[in-house]
C-alpha positions, 0 to 999 in steps of 0.5 A: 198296263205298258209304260210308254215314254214320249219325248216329241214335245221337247220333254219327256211325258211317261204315259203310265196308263193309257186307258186308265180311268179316274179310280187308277188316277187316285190309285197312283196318286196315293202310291206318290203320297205313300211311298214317296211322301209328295204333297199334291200342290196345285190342283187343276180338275176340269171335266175331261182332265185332272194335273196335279203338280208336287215336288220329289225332290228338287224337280217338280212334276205333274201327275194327269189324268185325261180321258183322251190320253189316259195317266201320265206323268211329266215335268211340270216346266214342260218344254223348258224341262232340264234334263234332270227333270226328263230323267227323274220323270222316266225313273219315277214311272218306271218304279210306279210301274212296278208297284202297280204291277204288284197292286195288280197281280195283289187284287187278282189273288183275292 
């Protein structure tokens, strides 16, 4: 796993996972409830891609599962995102980023 942040379409998308799947999807999104106390609002699943928006703080986010593009994490107001929302969206990957590692390194001990 390598945290990856793109800005090119005029927000900043962190992909999280490129190639994760459905069970590392609700892994994250159980660490953003546990550790974060997000309550996932709206809920968009189809087949080839999951968002689910929530609020941390006064930004929203989404969360996305997609089998092209893997997990990312981005302003929900996409190309209308401030600043402010572009930087808590790098700040968050890269404290989920860290936790992951350590879920990771925990299940490879047992």
């Amino acid at each position: 796993m390598s945290l990856t942040l793109r800005t090119d379409l005029g927000r900043t998308e962190a992909v999280i996972d490129a190639q994760g799947g459905l069970h590392r999807f609700y892994q994250i999104a159980d660490l953003l409830t546990d550790s974060f106390q997000v309550a996932f609002t709206d809920k968009e699943d189809d087949f080839d891609a999951i968002n689910w928006n929530f609020s941390l703080g006064k930004y929203r986010l989404t969360l996305q599962y997609s089998i092209y593009n893997g997990i990312m994490l981005f302003p929900t107001r996409e190309q209308q995102a401030k600043r402010q929302e572009n930087k808590a969206v790098e700040e968050l990957a890269s404290v989920l980023e860290g936790k992951l590692i350590g879920l990771d390194l925990e299940g490879k001990g047992k």
